[in-house]
KEFITI-158961 format. One record per residue: z, x, y of N, C-alpha, C in turn; residue in one letter; residue number from 0. Coordinates in steps of 0.05 Angstrom, whole numbers, plus 5000, padded with zeros to 4 digits. Last residue first. Layout:
BEGIN
{{Z,X,Y},{Z,X,Y},{Z,X,Y},'A',NUM}
...
This chain:
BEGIN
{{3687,4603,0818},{3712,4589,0804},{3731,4567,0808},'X',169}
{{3629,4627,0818},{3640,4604,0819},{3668,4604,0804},'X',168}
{{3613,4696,0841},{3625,4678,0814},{3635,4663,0827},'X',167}
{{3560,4728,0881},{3593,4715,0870},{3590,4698,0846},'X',166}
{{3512,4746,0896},{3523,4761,0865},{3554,4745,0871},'X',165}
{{3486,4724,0942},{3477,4709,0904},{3490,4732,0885},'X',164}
{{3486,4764,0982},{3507,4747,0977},{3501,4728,0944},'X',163}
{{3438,4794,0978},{3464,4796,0966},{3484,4782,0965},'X',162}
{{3397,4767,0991},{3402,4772,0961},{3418,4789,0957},'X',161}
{{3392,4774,1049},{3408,4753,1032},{3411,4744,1007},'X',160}
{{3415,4839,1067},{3403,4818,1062},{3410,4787,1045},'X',159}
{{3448,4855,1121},{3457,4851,1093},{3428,4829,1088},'X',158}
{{3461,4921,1162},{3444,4901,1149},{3451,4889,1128},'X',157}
{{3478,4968,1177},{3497,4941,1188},{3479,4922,1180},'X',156}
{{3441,5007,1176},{3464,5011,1167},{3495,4986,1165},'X',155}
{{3396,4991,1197},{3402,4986,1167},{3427,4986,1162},'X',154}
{{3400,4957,1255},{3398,4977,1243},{3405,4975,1223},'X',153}
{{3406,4925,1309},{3392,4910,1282},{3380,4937,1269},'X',152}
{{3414,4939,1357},{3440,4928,1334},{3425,4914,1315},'X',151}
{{3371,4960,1382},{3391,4977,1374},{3411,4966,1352},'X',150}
{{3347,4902,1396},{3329,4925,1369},{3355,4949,1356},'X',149}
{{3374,4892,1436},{3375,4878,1410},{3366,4900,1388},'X',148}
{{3413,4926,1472},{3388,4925,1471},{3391,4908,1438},'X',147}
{{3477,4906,1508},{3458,4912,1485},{3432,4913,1475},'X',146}
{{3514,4901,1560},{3486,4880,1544},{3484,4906,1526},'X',145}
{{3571,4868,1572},{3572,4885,1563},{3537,4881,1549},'X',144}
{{3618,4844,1636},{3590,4835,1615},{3577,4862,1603},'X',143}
{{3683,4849,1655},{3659,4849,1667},{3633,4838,1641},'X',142}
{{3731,4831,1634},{3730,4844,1658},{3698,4846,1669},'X',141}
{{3738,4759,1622},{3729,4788,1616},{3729,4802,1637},'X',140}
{{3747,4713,1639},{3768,4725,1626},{3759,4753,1618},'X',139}
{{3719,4704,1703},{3738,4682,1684},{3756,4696,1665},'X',138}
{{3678,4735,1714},{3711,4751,1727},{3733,4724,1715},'X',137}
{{3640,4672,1720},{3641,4708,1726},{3664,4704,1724},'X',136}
{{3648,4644,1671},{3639,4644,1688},{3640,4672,1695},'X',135}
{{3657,4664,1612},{3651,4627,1608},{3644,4632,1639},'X',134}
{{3617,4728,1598},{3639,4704,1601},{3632,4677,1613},'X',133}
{{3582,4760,1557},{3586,4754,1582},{3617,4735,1585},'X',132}
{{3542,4801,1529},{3561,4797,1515},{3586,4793,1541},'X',131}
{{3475,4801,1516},{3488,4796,1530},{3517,4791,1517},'X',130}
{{3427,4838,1485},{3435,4820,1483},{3462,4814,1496},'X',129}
{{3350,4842,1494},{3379,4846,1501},{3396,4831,1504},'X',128}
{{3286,4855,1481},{3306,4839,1484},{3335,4849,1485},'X',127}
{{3246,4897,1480},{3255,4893,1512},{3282,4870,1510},'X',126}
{{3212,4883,1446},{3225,4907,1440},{3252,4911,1462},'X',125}
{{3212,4820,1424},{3201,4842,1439},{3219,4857,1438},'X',124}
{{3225,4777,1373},{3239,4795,1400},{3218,4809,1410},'X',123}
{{3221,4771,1319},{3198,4761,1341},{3201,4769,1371},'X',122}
{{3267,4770,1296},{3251,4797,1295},{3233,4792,1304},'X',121}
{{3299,4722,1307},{3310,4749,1319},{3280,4769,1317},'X',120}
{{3290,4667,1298},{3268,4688,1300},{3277,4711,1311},'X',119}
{{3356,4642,1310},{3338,4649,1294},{3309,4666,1307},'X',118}
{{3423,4668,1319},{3399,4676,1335},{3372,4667,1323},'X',117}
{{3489,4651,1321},{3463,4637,1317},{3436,4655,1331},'X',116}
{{3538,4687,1310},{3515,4680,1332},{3494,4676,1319},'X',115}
{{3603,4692,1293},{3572,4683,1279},{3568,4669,1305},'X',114}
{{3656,4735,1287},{3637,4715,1307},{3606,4708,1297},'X',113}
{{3704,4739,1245},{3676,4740,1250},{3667,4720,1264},'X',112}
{{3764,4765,1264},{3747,4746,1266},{3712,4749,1267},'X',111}
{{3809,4793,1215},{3786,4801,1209},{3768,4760,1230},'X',110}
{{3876,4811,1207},{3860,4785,1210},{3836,4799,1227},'X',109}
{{3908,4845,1199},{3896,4846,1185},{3872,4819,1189},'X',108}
{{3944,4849,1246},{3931,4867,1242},{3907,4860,1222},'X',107}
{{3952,4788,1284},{3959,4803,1255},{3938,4812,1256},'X',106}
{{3929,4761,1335},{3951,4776,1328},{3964,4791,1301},'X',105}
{{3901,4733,1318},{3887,4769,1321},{3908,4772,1325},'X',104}
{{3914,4692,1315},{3912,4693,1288},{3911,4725,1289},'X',103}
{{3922,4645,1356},{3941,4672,1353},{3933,4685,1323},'X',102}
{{3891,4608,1379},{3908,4603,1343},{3925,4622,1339},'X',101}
{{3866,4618,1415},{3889,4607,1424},{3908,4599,1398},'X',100}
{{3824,4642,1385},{3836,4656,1402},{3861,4650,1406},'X',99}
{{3798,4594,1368},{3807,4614,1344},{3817,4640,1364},'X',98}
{{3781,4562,1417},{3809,4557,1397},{3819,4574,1376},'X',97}
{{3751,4603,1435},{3772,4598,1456},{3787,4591,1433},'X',96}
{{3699,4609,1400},{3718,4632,1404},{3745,4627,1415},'X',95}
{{3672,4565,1376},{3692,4565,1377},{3710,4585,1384},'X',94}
{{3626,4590,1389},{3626,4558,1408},{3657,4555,1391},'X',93}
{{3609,4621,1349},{3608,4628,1372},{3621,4607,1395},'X',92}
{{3629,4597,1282},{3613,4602,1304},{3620,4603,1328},'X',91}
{{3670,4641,1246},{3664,4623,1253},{3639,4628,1272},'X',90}
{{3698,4662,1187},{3682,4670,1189},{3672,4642,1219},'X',89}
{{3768,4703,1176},{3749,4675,1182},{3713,4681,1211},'X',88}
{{3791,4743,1136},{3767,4738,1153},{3766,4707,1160},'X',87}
{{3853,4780,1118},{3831,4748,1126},{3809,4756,1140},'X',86}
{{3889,4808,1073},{3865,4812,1092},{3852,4786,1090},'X',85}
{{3958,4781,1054},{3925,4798,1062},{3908,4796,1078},'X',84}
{{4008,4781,1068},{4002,4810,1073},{3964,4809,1047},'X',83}
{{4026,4729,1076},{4032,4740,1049},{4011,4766,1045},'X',82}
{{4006,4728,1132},{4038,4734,1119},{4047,4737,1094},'X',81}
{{3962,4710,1119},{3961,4737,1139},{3991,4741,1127},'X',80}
{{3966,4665,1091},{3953,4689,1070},{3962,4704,1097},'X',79}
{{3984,4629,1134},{3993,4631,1106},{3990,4658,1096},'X',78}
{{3948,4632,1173},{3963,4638,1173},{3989,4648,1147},'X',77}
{{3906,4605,1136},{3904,4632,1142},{3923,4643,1153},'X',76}
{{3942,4546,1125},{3918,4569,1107},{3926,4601,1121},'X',75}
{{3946,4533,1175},{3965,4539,1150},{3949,4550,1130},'X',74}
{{3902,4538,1207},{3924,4554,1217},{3946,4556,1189},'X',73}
{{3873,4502,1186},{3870,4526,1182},{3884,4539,1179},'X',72}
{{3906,4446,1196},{3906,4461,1167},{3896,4484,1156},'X',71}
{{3912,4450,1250},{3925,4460,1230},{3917,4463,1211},'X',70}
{{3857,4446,1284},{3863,4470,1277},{3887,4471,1258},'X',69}
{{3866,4383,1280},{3834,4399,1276},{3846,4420,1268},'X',68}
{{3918,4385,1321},{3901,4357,1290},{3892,4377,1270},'X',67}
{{3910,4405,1365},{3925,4411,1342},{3919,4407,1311},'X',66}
{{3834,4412,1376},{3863,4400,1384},{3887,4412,1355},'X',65}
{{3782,4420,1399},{3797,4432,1398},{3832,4426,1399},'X',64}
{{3743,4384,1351},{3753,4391,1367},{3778,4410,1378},'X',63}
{{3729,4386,1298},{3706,4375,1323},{3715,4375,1339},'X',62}
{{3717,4460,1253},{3733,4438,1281},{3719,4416,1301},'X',61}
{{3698,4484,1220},{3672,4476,1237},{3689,4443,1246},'X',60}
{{3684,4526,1166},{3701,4522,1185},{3681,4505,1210},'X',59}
{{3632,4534,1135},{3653,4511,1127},{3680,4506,1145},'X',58}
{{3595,4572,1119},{3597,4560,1146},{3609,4527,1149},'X',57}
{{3605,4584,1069},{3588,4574,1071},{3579,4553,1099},'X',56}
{{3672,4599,1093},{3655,4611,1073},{3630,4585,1064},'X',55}
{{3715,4600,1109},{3699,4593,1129},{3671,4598,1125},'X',54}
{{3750,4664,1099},{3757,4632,1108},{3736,4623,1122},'X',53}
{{3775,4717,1047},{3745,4693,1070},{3746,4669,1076},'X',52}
{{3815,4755,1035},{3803,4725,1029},{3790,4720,1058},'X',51}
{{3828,4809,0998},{3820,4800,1019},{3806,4770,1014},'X',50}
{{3849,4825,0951},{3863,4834,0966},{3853,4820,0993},'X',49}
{{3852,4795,0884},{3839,4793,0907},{3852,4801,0933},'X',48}
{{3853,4784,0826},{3851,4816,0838},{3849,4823,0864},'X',47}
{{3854,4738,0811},{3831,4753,0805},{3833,4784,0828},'X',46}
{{3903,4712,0810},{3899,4710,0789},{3865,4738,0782},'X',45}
{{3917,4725,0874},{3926,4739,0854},{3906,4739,0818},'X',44}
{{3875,4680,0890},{3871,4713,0895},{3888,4729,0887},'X',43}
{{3895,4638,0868},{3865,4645,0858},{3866,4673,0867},'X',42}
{{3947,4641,0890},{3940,4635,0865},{3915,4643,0854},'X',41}
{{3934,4624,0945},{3947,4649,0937},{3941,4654,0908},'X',40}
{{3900,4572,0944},{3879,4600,0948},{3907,4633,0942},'X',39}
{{3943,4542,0919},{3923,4548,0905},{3912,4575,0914},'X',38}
{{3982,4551,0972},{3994,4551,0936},{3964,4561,0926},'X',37}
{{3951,4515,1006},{3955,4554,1010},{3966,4562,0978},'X',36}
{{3900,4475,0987},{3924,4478,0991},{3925,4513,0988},'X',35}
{{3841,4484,1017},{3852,4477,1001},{3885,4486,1007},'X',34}
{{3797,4475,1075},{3821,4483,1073},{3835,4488,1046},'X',33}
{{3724,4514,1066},{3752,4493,1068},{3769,4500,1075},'X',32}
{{3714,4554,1009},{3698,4529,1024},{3718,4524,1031},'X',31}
{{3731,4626,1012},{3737,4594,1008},{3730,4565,1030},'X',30}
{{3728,4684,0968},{3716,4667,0991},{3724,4630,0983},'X',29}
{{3769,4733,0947},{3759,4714,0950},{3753,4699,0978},'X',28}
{{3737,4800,0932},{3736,4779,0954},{3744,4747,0948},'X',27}
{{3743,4875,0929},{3744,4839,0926},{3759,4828,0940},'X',26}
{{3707,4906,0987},{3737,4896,0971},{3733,4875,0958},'X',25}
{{3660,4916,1020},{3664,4933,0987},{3679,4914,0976},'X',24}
{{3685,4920,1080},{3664,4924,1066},{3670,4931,1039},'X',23}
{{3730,4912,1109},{3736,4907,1091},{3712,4910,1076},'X',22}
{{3702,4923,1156},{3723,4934,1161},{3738,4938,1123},'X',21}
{{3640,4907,1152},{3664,4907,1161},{3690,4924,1155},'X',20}
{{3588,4883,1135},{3585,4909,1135},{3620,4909,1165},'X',19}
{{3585,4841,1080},{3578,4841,1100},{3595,4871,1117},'X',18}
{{3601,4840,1025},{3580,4853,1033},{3572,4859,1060},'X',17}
{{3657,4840,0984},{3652,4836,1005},{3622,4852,1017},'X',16}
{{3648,4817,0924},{3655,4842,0937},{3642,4832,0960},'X',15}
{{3671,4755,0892},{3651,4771,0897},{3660,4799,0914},'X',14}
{{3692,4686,0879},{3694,4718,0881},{3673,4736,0881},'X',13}
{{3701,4626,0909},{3682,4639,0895},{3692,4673,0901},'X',12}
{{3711,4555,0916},{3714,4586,0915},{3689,4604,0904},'X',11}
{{3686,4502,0926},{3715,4508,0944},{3718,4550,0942},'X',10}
{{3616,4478,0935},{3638,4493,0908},{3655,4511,0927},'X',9}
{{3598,4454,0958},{3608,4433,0941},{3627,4451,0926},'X',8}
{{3573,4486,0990},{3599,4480,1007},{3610,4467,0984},'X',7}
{{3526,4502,0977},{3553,4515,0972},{3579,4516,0973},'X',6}
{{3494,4464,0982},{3505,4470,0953},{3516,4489,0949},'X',5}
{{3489,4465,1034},{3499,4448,1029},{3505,4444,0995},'X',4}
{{3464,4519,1035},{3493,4511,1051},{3498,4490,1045},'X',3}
{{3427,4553,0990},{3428,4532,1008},{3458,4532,1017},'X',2}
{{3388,4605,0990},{3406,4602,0998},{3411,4568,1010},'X',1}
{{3323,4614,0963},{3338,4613,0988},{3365,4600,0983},'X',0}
């Protein structure tokens, strides 16, 4: 199994992107953190790297929503969106408002992954559905969008987790 706390110790890592996106396939670098923008440009020239992953062993993780907190992302990823690559940042659900108000989707190439916590997903009944609502009614969405769960848990959008164990530490 996969640990997160012995992944976070290590800042990079290259690999092909597995998770089933827009960027599916590309090398990848992935990065624990913030490190300085000099380095992560540096590591993704030195290895071929057209797309970088921010937030890589569930390492983005703001305690609040303030300037403080979000710069040194914002210099990071902001950074790499203008030196024309492909970002992902990978966050959880409970940060959508600040990685919204970061202006980051404003560049074409910025990739937000929303990570929803669901565990025992496959203990569902057939009948589960999954809600895709707002902070109140008519607050910022136009309306609520549900999904039958069983429908979005198809192979074709599946990654197991012996795939992510093919990157290289660097």
């Amino acid at each position: 199994m996969l640990n997160t706390d012995e992944r976070q110790a290590v800042t990079y890592f290259v690999g092909y992107e597995v998770e089933h996106t827009i960027v599916h396939g590309m090398k990848t670098l992935f990065v624990v953190g913030t490190p300085p923008l000099g380095e992560i440009l540096a590591k993704a020239e030195e290895n071929g790297c057209k797309h970088i992953y921010f937030g890589t062993s569930q390492s983005f993780n703001p305690k609040a929503m303030t300037n403080e907190e979000y710069k040194p992302w914002d210099d990071v990823i902001i950074g790499c969106l203008k030196a024309d690559y492909w970002v992902t940042l990978d966050f959880d659900v409970m940060h959508v408002e600040g990685v919204h108000e970061s202006g980051y989707s404003e560049y074409n190439r910025f990739i937000p992954m929303i990570s929803v916590k669901l565990p025992y997903i496959g203990l569902f009944n057939y009948n589960a559905t999954l809600k895709l609502d707002d902070i109140t009614w008519g607050k910022t969405n136009p309306g609520v969008w549900t999904h039958p769960l069983h429908n979005l848990m198809n192979k074709e959008v599946y990654t197991h987790w012996d795939q992510y164990t093919q990157d290289t530490e660097i």
